[in-house]
PyMOL Python script that loads the backbone (N, CA, C, O; Angstrom):
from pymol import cmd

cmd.read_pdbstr("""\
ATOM      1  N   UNK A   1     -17.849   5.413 -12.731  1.00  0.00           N
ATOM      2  CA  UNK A   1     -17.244   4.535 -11.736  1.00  0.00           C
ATOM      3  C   UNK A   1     -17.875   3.147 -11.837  1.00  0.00           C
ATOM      4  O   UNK A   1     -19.101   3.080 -11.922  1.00  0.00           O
ATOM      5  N   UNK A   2     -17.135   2.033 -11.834  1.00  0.00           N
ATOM      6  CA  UNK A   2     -17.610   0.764 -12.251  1.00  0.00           C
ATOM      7  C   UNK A   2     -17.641   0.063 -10.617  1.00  0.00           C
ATOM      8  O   UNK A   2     -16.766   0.048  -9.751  1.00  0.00           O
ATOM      9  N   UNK A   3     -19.177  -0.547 -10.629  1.00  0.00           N
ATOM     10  CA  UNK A   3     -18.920  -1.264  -9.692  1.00  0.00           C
ATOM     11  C   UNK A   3     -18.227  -2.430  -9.004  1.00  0.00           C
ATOM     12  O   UNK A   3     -17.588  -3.298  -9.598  1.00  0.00           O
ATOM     13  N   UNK A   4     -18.435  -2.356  -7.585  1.00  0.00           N
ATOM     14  CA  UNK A   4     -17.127  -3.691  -7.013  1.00  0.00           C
ATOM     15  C   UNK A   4     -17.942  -4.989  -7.020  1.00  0.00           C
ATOM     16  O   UNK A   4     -19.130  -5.073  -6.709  1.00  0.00           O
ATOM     17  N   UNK A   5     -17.118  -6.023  -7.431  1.00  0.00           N
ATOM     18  CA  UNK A   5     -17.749  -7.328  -7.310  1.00  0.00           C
ATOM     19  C   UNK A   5     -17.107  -7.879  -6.511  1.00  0.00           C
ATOM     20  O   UNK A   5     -15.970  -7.510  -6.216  1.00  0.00           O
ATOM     21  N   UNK A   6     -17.916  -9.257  -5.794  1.00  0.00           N
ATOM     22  CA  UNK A   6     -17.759  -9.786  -5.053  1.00  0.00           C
ATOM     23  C   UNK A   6     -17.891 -11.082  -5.206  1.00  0.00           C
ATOM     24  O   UNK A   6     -18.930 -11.444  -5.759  1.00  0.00           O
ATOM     25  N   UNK A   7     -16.759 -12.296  -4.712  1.00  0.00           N
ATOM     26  CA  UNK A   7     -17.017 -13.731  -5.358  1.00  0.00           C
ATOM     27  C   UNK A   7     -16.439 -14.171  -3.598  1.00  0.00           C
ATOM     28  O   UNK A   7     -16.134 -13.499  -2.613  1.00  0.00           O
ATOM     29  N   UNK A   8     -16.508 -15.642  -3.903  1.00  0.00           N
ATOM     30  CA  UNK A   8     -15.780 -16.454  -2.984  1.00  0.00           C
ATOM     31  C   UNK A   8     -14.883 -17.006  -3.686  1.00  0.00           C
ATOM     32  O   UNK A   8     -15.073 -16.915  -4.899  1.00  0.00           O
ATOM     33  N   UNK A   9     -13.494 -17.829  -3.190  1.00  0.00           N
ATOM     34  CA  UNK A   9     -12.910 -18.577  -4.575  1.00  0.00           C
ATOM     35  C   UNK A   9     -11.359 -19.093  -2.937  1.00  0.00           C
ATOM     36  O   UNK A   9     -11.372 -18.749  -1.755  1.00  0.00           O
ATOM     37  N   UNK A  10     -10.460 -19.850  -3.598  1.00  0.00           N
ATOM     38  CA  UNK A  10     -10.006 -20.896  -2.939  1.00  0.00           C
ATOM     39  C   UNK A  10      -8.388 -19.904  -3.522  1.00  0.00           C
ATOM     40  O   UNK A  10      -8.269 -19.584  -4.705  1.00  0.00           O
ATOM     41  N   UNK A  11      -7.461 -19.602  -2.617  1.00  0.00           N
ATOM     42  CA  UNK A  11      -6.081 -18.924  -2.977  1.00  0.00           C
ATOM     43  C   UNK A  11      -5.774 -20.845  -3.537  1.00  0.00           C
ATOM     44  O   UNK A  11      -6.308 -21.929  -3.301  1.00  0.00           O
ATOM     45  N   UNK A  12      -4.762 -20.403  -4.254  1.00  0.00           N
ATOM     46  CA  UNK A  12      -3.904 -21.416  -4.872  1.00  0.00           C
ATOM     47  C   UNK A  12      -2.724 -21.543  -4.981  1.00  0.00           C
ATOM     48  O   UNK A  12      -2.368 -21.622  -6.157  1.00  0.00           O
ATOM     49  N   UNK A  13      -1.846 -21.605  -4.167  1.00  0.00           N
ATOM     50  CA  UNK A  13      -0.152 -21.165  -4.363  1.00  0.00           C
ATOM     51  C   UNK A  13       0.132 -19.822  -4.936  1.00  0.00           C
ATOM     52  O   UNK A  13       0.795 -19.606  -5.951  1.00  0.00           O
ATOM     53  N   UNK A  14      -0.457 -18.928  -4.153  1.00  0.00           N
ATOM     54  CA  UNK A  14      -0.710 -17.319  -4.186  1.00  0.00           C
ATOM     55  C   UNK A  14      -1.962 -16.961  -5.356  1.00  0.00           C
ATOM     56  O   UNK A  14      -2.592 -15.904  -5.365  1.00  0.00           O
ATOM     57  N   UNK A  15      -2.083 -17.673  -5.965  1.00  0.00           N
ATOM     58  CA  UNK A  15      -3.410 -16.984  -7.099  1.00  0.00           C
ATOM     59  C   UNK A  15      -4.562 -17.011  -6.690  1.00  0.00           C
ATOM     60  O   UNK A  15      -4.953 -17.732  -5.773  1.00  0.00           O
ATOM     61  N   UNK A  16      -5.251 -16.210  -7.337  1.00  0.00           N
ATOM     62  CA  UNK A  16      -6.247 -15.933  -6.595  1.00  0.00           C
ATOM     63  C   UNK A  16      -7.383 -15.766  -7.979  1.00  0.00           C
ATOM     64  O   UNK A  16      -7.450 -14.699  -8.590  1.00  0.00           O
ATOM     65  N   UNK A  17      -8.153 -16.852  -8.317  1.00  0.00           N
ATOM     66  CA  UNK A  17      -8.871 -16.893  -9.623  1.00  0.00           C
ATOM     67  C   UNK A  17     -10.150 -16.490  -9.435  1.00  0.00           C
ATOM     68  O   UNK A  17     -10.906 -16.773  -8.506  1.00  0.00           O
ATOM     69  N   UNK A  18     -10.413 -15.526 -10.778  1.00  0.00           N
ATOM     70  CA  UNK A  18     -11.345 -14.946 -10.945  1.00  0.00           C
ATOM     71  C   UNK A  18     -12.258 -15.931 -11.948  1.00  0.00           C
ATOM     72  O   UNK A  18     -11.926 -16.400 -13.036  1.00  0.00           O
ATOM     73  N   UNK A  19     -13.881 -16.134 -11.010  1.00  0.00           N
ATOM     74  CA  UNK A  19     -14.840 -16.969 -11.744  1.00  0.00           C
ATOM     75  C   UNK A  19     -15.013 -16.440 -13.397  1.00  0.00           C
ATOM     76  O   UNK A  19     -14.797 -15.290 -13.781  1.00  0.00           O
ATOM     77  N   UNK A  20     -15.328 -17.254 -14.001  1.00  0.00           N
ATOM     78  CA  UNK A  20     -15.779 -16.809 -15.617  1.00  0.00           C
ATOM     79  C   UNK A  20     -16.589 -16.208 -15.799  1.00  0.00           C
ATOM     80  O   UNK A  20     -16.724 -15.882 -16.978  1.00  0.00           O
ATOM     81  N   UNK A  21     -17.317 -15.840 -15.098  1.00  0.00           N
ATOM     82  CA  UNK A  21     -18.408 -14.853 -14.876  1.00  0.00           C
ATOM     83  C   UNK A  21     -18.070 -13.013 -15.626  1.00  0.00           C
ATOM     84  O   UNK A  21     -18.618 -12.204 -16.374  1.00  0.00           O
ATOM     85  N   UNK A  22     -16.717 -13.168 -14.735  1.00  0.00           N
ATOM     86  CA  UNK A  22     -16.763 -11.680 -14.329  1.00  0.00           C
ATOM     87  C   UNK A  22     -15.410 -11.469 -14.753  1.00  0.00           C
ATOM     88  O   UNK A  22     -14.827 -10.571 -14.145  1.00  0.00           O
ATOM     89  N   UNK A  23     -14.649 -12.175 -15.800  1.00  0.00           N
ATOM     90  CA  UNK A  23     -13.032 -12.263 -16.381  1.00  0.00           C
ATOM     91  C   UNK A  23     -12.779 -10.909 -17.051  1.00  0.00           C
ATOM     92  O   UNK A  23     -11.879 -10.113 -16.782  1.00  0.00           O
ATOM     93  N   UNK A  24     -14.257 -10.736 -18.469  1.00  0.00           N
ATOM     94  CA  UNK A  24     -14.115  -9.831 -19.424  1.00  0.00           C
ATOM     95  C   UNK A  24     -15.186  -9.162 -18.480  1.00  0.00           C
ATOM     96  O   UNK A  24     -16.227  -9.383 -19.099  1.00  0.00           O
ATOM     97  N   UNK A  25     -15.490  -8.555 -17.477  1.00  0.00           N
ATOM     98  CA  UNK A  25     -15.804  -7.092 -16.979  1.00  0.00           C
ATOM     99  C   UNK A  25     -14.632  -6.468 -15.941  1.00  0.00           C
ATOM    100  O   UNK A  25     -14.488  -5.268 -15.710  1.00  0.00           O
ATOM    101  N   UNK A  26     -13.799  -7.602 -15.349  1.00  0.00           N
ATOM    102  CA  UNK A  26     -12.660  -7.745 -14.547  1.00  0.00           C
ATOM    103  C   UNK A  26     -11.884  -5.787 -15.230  1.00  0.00           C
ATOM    104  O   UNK A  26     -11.564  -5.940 -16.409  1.00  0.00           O
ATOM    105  N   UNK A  27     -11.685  -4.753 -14.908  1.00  0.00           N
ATOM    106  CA  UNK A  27     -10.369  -3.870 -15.401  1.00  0.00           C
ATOM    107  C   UNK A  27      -9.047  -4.244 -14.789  1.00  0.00           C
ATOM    108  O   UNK A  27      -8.701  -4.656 -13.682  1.00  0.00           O
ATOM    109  N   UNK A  28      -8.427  -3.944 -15.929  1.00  0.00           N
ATOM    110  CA  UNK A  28      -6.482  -4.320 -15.828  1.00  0.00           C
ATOM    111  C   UNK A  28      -6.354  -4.437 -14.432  1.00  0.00           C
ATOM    112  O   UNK A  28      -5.933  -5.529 -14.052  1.00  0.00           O
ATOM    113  N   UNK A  29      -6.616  -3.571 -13.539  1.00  0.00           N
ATOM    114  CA  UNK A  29      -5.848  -2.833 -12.267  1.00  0.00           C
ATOM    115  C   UNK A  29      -6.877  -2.767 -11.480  1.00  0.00           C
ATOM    116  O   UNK A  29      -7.826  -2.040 -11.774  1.00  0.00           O
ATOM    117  N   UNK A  30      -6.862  -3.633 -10.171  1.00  0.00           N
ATOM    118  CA  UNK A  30      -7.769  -3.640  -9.325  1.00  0.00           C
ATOM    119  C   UNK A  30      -7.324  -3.416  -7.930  1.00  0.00           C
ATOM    120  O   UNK A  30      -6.109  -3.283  -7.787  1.00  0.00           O
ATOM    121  N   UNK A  31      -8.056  -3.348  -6.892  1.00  0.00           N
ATOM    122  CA  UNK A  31      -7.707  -3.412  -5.646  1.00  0.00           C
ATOM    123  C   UNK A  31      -8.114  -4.580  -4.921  1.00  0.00           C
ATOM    124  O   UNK A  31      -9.187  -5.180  -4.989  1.00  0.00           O
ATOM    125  N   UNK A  32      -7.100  -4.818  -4.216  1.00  0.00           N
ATOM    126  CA  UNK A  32      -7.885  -6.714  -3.770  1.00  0.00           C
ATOM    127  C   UNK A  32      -7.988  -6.172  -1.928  1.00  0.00           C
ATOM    128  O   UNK A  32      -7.072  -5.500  -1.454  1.00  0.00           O
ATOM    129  N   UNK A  33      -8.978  -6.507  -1.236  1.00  0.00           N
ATOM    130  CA  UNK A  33      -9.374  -6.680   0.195  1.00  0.00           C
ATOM    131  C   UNK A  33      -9.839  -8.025   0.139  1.00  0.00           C
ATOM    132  O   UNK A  33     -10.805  -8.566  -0.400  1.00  0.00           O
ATOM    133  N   UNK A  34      -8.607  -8.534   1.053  1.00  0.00           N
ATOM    134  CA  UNK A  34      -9.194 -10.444   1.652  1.00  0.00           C
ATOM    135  C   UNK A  34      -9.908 -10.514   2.935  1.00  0.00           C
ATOM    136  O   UNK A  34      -9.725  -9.798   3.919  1.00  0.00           O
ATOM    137  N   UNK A  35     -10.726 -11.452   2.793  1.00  0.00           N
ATOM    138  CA  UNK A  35     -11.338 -11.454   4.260  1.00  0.00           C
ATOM    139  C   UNK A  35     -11.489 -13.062   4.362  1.00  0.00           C
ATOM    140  O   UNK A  35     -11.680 -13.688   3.320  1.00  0.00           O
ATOM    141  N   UNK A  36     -11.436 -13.504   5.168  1.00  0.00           N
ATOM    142  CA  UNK A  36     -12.043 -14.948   4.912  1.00  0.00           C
ATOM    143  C   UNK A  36     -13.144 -15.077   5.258  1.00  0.00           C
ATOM    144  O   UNK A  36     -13.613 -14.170   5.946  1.00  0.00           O
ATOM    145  N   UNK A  37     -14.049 -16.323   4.902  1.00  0.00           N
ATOM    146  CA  UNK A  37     -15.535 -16.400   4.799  1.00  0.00           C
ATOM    147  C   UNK A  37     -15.479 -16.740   6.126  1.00  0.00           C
ATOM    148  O   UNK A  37     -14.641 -17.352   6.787  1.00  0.00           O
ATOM    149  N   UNK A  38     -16.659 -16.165   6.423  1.00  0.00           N
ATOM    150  CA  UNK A  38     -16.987 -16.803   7.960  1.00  0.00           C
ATOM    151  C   UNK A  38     -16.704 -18.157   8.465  1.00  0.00           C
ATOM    152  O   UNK A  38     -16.190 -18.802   7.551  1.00  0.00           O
ATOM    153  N   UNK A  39     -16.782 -18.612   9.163  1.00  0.00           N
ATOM    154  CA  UNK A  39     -16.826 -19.679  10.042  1.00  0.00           C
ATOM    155  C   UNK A  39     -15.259 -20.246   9.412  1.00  0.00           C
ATOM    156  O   UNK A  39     -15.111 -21.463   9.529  1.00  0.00           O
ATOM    157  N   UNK A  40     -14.278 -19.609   8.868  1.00  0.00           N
ATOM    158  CA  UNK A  40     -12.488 -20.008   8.253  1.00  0.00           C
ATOM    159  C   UNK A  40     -11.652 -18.900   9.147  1.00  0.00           C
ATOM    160  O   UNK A  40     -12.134 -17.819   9.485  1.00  0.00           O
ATOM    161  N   UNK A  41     -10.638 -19.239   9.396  1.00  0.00           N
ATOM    162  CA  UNK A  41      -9.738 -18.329  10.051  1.00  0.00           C
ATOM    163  C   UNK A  41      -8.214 -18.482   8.882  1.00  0.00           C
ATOM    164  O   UNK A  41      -8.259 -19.273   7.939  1.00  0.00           O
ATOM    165  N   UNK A  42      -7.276 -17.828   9.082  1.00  0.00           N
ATOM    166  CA  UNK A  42      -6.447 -17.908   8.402  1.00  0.00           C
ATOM    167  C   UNK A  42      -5.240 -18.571   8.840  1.00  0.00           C
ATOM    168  O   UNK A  42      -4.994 -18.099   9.950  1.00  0.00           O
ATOM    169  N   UNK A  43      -4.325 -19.461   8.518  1.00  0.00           N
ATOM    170  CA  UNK A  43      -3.504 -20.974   9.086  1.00  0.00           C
ATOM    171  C   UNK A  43      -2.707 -19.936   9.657  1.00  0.00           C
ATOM    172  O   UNK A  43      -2.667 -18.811   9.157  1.00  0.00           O
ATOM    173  N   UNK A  44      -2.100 -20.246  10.634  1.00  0.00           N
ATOM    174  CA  UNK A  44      -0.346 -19.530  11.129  1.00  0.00           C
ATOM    175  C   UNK A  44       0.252 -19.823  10.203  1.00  0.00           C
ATOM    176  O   UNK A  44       0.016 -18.744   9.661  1.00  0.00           O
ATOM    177  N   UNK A  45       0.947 -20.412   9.361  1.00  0.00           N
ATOM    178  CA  UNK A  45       1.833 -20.518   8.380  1.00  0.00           C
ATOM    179  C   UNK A  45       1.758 -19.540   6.754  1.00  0.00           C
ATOM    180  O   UNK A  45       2.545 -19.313   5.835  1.00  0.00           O
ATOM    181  N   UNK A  46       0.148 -19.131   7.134  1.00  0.00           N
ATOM    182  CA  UNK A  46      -0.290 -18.465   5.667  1.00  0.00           C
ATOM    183  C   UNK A  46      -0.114 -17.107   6.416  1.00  0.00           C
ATOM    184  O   UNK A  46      -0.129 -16.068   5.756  1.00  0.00           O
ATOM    185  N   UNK A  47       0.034 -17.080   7.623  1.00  0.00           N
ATOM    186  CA  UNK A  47      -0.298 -15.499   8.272  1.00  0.00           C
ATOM    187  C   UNK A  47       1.037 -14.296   7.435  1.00  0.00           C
ATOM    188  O   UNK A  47       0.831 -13.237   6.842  1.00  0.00           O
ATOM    189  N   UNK A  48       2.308 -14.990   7.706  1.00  0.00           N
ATOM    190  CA  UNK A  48       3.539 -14.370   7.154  1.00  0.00           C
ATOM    191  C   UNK A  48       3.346 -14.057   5.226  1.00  0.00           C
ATOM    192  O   UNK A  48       3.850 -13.242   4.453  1.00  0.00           O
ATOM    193  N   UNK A  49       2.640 -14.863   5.118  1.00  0.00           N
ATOM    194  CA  UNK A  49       2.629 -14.681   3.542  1.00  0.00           C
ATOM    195  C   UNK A  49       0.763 -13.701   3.311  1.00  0.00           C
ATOM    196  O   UNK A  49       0.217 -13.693   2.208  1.00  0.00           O
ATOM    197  N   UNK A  50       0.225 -13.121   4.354  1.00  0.00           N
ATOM    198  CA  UNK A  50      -0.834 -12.411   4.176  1.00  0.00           C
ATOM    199  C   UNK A  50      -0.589 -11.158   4.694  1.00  0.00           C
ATOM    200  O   UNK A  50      -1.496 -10.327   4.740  1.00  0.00           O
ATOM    201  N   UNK A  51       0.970 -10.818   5.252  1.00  0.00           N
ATOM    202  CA  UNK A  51       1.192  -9.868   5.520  1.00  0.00           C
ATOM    203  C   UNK A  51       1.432  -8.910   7.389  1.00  0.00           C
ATOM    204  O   UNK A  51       1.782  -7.834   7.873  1.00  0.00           O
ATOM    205  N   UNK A  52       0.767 -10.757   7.903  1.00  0.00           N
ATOM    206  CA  UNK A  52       0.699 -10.538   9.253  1.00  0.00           C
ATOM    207  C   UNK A  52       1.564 -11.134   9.514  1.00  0.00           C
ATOM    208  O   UNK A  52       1.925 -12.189   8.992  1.00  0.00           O
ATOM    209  N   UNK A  53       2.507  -9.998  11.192  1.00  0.00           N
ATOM    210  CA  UNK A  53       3.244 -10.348  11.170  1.00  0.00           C
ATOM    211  C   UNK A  53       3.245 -11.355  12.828  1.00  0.00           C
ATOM    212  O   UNK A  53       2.496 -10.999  13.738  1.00  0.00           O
ATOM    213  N   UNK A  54       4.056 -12.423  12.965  1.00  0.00           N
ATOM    214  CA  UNK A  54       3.800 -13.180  14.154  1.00  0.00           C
ATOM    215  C   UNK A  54       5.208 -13.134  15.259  1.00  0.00           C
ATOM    216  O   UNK A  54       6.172 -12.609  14.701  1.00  0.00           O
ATOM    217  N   UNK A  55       5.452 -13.521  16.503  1.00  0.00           N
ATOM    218  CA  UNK A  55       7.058 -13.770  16.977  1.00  0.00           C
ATOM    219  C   UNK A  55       7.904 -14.630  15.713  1.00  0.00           C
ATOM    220  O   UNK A  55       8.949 -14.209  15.217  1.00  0.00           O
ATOM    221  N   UNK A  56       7.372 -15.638  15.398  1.00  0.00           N
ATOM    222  CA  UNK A  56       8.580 -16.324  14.554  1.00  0.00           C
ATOM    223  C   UNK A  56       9.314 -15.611  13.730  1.00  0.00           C
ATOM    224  O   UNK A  56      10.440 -15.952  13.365  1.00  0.00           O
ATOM    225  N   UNK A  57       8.481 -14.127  13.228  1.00  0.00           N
ATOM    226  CA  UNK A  57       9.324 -13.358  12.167  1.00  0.00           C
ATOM    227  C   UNK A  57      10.286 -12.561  12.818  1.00  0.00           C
ATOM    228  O   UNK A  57      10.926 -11.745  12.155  1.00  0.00           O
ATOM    229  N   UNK A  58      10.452 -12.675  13.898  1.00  0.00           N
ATOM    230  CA  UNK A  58      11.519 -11.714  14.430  1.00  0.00           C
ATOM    231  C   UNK A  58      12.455 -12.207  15.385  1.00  0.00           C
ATOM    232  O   UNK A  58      12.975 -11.568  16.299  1.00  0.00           O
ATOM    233  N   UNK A  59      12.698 -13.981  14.942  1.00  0.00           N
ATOM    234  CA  UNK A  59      13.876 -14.829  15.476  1.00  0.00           C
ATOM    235  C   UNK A  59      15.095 -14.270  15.091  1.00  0.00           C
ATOM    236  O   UNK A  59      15.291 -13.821  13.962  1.00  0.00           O
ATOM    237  N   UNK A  60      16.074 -14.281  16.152  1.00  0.00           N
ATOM    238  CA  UNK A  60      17.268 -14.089  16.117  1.00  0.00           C
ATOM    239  C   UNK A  60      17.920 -14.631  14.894  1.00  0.00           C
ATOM    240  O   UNK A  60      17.562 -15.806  14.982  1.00  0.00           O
ATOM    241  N   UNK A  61      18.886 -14.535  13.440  1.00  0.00           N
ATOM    242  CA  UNK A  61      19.542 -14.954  12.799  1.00  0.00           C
ATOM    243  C   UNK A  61      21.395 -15.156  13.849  1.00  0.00           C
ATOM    244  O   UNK A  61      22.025 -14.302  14.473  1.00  0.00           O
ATOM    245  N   UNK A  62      21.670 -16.490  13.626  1.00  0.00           N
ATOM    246  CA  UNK A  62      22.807 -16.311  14.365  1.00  0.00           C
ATOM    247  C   UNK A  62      23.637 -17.427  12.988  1.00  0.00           C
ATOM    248  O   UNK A  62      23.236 -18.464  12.458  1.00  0.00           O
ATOM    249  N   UNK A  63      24.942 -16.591  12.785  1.00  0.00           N
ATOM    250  CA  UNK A  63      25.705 -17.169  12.036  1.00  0.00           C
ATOM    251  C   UNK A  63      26.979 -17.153  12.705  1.00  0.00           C
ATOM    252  O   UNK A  63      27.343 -16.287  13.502  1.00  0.00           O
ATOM    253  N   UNK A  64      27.803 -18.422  12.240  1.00  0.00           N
ATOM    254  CA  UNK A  64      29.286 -19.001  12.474  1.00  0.00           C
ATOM    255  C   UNK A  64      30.148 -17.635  12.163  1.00  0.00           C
ATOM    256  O   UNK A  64      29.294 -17.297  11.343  1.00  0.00           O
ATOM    257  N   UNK A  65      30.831 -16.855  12.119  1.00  0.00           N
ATOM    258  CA  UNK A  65      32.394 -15.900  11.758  1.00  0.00           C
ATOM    259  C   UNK A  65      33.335 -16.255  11.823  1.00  0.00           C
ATOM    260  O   UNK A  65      34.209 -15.891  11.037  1.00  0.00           O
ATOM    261  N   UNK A  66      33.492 -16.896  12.544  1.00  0.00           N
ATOM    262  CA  UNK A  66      34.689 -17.403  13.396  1.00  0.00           C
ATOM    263  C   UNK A  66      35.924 -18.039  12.487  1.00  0.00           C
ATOM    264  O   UNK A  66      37.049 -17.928  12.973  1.00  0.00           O
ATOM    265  N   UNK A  67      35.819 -18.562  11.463  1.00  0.00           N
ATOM    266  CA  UNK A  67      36.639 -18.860   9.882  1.00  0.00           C
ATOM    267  C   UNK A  67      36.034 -17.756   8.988  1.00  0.00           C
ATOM    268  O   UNK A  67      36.271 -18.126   7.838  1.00  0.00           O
ATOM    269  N   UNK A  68      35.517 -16.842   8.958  1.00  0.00           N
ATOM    270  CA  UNK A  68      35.300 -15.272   8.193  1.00  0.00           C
ATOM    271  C   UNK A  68      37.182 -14.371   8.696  1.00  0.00           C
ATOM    272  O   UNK A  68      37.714 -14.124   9.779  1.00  0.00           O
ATOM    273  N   UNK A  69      37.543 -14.187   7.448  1.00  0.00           N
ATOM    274  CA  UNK A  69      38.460 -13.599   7.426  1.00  0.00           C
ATOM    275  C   UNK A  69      38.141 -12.152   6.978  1.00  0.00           C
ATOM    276  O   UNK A  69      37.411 -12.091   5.988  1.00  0.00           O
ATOM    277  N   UNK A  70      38.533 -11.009   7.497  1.00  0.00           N
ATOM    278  CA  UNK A  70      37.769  -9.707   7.278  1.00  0.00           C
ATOM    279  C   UNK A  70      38.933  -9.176   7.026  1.00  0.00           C
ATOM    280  O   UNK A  70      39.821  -9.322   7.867  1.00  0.00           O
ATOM    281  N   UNK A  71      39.210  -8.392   5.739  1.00  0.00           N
ATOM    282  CA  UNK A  71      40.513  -6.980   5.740  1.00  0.00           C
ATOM    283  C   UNK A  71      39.526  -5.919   5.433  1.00  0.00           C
ATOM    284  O   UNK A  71      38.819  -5.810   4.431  1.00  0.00           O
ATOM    285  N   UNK A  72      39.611  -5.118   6.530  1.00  0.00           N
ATOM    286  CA  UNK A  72      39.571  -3.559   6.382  1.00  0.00           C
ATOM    287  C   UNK A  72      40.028  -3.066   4.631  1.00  0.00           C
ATOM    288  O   UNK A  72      39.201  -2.814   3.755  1.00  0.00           O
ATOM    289  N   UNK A  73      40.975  -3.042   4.525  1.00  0.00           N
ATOM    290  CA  UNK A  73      41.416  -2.425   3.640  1.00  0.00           C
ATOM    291  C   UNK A  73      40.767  -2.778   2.311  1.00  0.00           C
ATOM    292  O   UNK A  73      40.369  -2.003   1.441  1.00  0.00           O
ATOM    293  N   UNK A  74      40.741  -4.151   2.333  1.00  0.00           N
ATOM    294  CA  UNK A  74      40.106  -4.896   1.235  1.00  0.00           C
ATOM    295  C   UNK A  74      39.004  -4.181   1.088  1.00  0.00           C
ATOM    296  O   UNK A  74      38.916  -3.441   0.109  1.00  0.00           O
ATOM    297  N   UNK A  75      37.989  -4.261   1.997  1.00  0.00           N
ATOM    298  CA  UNK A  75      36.821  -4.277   2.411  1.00  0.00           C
ATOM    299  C   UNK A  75      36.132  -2.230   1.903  1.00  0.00           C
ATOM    300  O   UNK A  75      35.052  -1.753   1.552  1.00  0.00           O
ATOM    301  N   UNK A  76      37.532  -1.677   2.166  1.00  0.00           N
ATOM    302  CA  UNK A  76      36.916   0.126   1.224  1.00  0.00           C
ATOM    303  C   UNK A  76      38.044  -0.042   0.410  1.00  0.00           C
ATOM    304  O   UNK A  76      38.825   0.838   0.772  1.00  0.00           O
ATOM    305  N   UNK A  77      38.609  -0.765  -0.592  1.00  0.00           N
ATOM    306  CA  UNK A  77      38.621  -0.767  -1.745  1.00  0.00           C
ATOM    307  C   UNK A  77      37.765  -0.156  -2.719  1.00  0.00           C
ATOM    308  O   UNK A  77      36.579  -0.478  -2.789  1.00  0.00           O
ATOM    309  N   UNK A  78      38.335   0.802  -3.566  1.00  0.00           N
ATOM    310  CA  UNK A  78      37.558   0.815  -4.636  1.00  0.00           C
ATOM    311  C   UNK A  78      37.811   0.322  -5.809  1.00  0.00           C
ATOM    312  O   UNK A  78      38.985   0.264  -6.174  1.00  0.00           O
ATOM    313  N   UNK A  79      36.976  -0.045  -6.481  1.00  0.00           N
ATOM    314  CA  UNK A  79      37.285  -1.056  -7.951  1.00  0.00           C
ATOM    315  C   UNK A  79      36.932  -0.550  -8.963  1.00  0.00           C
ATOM    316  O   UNK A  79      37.087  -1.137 -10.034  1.00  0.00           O
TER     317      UNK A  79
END
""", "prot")
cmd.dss("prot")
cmd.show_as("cartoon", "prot")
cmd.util.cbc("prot")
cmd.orient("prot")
C-alpha cells in the first residue's frame, strides 16, 4: 500500500496541479479529498461547482409555450 501525500496548490479553472515533487510517484488513479487551508473558506459561486448544493440551484425554470405548437399524434409517432 503506497502512501498518501499531501501538498497545498491553487485550483485553476478546475485543475488541480500536482507539485514536481511528487508527478513520477503520483499512481494513474487516485482519490482526491479537498479541504481548504485554514484561515480560506470556499466563494458561493465555486460552492455549485464543489458539489455543494445552495437555494440558487433549485430556482424555478419558467419558459414561454404559448407559440409551442404540440400534436399528440406527431409527438408518439414512430420513425
Amino acid at each position: 500500500m503506497q502512501q498518501a501525500i499531501q501538498f497545498e496548490t491553487v485550483i485553476e479553472s478546475g485543475v488541480i496541479r500536482i507539485p514536481e515533487q511528487y508527478i513520477k510517484t503520483v499512481p494513474a488513479v487516485v482519490q482526491v479529498t479537498l479541504a481548504p487551508v485554514s484561515g480560506t473558506s470556499i466563494k458561493r459561486g465555486a460552492q455549485s461547482q464543489a458539489g455543494i448544493l445552495s437555494p440558487d440551484n433549485f430556482l424555478a425554470l419558467k419558459i414561454d409555450t404559448s407559440n409551442w405548437r404540440f400534436d399528440r399524434e406527431e409527438a408518439n409517432e414512430r420513425r
